[in-house]
MARPA-580215 format. One record per residue (C-alpha): x, y, z. Coordinates in steps of 0.05 Angstrom, whole numbers, padded with zeros to 5 digits, always signed. Example, Ala and Ser with C-alpha at 12.3 -4.5 7.8 and 13.67 -1.06 7.14 Angstrom:
BEGIN
+00246-00090+00156;+00273-00021+00143;
***
This chain:
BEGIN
+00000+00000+00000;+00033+00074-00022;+00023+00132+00022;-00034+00164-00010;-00086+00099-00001;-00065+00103+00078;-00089+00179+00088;-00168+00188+00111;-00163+00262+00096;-00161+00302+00033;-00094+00341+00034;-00082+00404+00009;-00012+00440-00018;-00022+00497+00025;+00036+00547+00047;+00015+00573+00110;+00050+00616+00159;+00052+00579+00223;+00084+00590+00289;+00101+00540+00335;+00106+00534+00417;+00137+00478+00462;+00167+00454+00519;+00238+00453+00518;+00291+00408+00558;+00298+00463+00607;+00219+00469+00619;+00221+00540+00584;+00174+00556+00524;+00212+00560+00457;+00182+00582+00384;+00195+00586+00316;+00160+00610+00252;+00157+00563+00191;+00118+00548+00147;+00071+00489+00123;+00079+00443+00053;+00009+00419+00061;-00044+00409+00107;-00116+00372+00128;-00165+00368+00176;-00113+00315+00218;-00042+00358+00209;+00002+00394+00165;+00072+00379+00147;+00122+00428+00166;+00185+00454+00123;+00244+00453+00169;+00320+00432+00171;+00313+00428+00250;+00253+00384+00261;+00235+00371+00332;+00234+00303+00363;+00185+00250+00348;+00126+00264+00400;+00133+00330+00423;+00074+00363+00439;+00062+00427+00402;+00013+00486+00396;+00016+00513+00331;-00017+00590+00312;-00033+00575+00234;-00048+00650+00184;-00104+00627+00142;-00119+00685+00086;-00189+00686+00069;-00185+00732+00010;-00220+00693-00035;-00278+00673+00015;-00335+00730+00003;-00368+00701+00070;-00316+00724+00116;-00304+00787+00081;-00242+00781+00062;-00208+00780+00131;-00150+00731+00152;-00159+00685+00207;-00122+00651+00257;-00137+00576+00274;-00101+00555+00340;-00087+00486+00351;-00041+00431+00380;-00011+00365+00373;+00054+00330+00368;+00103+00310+00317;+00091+00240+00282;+00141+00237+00230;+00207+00278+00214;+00252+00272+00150;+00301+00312+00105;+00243+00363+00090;+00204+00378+00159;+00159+00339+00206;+00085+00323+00204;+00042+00342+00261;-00023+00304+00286;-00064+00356+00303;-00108+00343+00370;-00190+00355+00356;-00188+00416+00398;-00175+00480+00352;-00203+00550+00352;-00221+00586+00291;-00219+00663+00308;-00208+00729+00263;-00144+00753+00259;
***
């Protein structure tokens, strides 16, 4: 079985501004700002030379312009959510997001 017949979500080649928070080794909060290859309702995969550690929990701030969405006038908003990294290799690391996020303008 390839890769694409084990995914249950539809992704999308999205490159999205997105800033992420954890706990580091000394128990302070630490950040960086990246940004995503693609993304679905489960995670995104994030472009990075220094992925983090397989399992580290993560809350990640994701820029989502809505331009192109007449609904929402044509704000940007800001969806908040967290999870942990599931995979790293030579391009990034793939994070499964939680099912708690929050949608909010931006």
């Amino acid at each position: 079985m390839d890769k694409s017949d084990r995914r249950k979500m539809e992704r999308f080649d999205l490159e999205l501004a997105a800033k992420l928070t954890w706990t580091g080794k000394d128990k302070e909060h630490e950040s960086i700002e990246l940004m995503t290859s693609n993304i679905c309702a489960d995670g995104a995969f994030i472009i990075t030379d220094r992925p983090l550690p397989k399992g580290t929990d993560v809350k990640m701030d994701l820029i989502l312009p809505l331009d192109r969405l007449h609904e929402f006038g044509g704000r940007q908003s800001r969806l908040d959510a967290s999870g942990f990294v599931i995979r790293t290799d030579q391009q990034g690391m793939a994070i499964r997001f939680d099912k708690k996020y929050e949608i909010s303008p931006y």
